[in-house]
N, C-alpha and C positions, 0 to 999 in steps of 0.2 A: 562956784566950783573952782579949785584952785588950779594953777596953768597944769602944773607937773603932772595932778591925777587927769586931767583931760590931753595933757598930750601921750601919757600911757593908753588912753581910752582908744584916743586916735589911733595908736601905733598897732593894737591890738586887734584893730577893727581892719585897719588897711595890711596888716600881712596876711591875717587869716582869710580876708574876704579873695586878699588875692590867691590864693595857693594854688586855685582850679586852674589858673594859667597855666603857670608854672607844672601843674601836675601834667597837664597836659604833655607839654615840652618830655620831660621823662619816660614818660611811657610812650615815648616812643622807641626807646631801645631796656625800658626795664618794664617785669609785669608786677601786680601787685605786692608778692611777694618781696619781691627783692625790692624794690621801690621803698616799702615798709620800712626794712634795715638798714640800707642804704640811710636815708633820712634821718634816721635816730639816729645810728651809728655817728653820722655827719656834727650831729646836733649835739649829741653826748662828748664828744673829741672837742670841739670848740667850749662847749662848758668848763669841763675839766681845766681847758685852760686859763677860760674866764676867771676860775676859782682861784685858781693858782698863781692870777696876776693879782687876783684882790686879795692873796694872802688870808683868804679862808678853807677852812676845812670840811670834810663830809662829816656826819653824825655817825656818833660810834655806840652808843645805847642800842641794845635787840633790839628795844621796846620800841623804840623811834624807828629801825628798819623794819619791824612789821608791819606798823602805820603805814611810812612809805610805799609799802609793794601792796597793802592793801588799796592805796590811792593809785598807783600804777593799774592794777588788775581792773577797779570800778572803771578807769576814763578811757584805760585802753583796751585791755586784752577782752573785757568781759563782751566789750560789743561786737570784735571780730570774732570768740567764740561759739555766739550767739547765733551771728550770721552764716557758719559752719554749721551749725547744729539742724538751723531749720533752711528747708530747700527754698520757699521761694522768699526767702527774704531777700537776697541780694538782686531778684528782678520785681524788689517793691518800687511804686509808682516815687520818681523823685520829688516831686512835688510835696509828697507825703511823706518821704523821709527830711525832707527842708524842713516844713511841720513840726513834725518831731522834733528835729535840732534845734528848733526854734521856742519848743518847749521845755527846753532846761529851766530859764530863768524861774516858770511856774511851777515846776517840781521841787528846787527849790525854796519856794514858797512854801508848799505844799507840807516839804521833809520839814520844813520849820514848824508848824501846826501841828506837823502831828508829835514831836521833840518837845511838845510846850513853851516854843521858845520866839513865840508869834510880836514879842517887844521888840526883835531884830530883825523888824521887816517895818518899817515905818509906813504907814499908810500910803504916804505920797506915793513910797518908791511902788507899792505893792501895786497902786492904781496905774503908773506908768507902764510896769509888764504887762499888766492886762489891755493896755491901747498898744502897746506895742506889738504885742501877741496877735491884736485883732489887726493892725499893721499887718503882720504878716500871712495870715489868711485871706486878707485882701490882693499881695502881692502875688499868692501863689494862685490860690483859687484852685484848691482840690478835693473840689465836690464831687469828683466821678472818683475817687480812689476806692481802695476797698481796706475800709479800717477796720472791717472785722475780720480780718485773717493773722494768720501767722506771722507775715510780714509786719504788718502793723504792731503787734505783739511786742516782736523783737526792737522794733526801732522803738517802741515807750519804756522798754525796760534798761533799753542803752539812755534814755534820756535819764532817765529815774539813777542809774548808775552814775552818772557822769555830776548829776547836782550832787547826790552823796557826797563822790570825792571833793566836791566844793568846800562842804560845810569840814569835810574832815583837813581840808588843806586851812580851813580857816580856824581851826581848833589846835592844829599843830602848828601855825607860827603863832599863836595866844601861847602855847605850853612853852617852857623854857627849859632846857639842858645843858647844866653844867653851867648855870646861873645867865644863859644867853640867851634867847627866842631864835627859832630858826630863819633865816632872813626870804626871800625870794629866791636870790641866786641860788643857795645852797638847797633848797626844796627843787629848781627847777634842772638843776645838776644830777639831784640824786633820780628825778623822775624822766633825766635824758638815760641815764647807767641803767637803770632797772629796765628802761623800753627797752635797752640792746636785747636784754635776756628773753623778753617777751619776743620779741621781732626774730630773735635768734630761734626760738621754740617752735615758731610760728613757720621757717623757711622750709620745711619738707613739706610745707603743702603748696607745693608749685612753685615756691625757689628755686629749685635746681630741674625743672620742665624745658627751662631754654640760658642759655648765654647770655648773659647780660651786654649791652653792647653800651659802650659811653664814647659820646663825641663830644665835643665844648661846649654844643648849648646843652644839652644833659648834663654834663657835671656843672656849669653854672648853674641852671636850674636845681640841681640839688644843693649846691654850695645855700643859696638864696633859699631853700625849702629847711633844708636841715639846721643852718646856722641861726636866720633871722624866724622863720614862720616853726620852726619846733624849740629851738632852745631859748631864744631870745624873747620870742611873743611869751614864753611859757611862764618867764619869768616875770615879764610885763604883766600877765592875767594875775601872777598869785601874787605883787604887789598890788595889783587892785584889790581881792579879795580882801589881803591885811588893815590897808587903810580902809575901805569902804563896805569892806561884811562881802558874802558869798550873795548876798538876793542882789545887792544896788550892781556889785562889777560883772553879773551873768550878764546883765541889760546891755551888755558888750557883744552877744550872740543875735541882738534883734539888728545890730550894722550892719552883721558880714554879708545879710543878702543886698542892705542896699547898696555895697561897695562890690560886689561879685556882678550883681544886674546894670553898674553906671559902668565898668570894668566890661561887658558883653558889648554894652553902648559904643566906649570907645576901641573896644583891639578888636570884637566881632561886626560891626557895623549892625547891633539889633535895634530896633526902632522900639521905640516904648511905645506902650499900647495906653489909654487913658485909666485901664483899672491900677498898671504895674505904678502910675506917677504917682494914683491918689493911696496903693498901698507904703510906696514908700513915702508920703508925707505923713501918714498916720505913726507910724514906726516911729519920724521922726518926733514926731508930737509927743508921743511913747519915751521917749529917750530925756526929751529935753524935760518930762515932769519929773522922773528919777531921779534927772542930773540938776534939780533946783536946791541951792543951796539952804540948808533948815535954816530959821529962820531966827530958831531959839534952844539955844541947849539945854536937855534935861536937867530938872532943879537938882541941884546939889553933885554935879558933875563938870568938870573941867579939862579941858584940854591936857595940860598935866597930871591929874591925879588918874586921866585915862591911859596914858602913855606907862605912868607907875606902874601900872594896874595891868598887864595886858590880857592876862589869864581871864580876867574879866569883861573884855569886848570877845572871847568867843563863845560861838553857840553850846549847849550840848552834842556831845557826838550821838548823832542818830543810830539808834537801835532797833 
């Protein structure tokens, strides 16, 4: 594993795992609503400029901004709409929404199989999700939930949702415009702009219920949510995706509880319990088979004539 793709792995694992701090911090003078836009907005503003130091531009093809807001709508908007539609999703057991988010990587998988395109899931990685997965049932242990309801429903349709946008972010920096591939930054620019509009749509259901109130550690806290854990991780995840395919860089979503629960460790004083140590050593076990470097490249394939080639490391787009 080369350094660069694992300290994106790292970077990826420790903003996201962290955000529940940080969220915390927020809400205490914003509600979900505004918290929502706030953060993009935050995130979107710091990209823009990102872009504009690296002297790149947005994509100007419909056909690429439909893609976009389709990847927008599956990661973000469809799972809050979801969560509106049906009552008690939002007081589903958390343990079993963890679960679920924990089940992207194998949907993933899954959307692969059923795409015919089961070559972009190398065995190793695919048996890694699967310990890593079992890691994470181990960690949570939500045997008393109730996974035949509505709730449950909702949160496997946002997972199912959210690999899609995987494979299609991993399809669209393969595709090229105006003889270019679209890079990270510029994919994760365009899907800070489009959350405003989401986030913006979204603010009459309880954005304007109360005043927003911001003191220092709230706008730090958002500075640090919006900046580094929405624009900057975002762009981190979708350069994993480009170098390492949508199944191997999901395997990024089996850390964020071990860095959220050693993160409880040290800023809540929670005691580990002997099931929580041996779920997250499974996890890890999980990770470090994904993350084993192949051993031998497919015959008749080259580091360069891959790189030439890019159209051809991505998957089909799922249908």
């Amino acid at each position: 594993m080369r350094f660069d793709s694992a300290a994106r792995f790292a970077a990826v694992a420790l903003m996201w795992g962290s955000s529940y701090f940080w969220i915390k911090i927020v809400f205490g003078g914003l509600n979900s609503a505004q918290f929502s836009f706030f953060r993009i907005l935050v995130g979107a503003v710091a990209m823009l400029g990102i872009l504009a130091l690296g002297r790149e531009r947005l994509p100007r093809g419909a056909g690429v901004w439909a893609r976009l807001v389709l990847i927008a709508f599956l990661a973000n908007a469809l799972p809050v709409l979801l969560v509106e539609l049906v009552d008690d999703a939002v007081g589903a057991d958390a343990d079993m929404v963890s679960v679920f988010n924990a089940s992207v990587p194998l949907c993933v998988v899954l959307l692969c199989l059923a795409a015919r395109r089961a070559d972009r899931v190398p065995a190793r990685v695919a048996a890694g999700l699967v310990v890593g997965f079992a890691g994470v049932l181990v960690l949570y242990a939500p045997w008393g939930a109730e996974w035949l309801s509505a709730g449950a429903a909702v949160n496997a349709a946002a997972a199912i949702a959210y690999a899609w946008s995987m494979l299609l972010m991993e399809k669209l920096m393969g595709a090229e415009e105006g003889g270019r591939a679209m890079t990270p930054l510029v994919l994760a620019t365009t899907q800070a702009v489009i959350g405003v509009g989401w986030a913006g749509i979204n603010m009459p259901n309880g954005g304007f219920d109360s005043t927003p109130h911001f003191s220092a550690s709230i706008i730090g806290a958002l500075l640090v949510l919006g900046v580094l854990n929405t624009g900057l991780v975002y762009m981190c995840f979708a350069w994993l995706i480009r170098e390492e395919g949508a199944a191997k860089a999901s395997g990024v979503l089996y850390a964020v509880p071990v860095v959220l629960t050693l993160g409880m460790v040290l800023l809540e004083d929670h005691v580990l319990g002997t099931r929580e140590i041996l779920g997250m050593a499974v996890i890890v076990a999980g990770l470090i088979l994904t993350r084993l470097p192949q051993r031998t490249a497919p015959a008749g394939r080259t580091r360069s004539a891959d790189r030439a080639t890019p159209a051809a490391k991505s998957p089909a787009a799922v249908r």
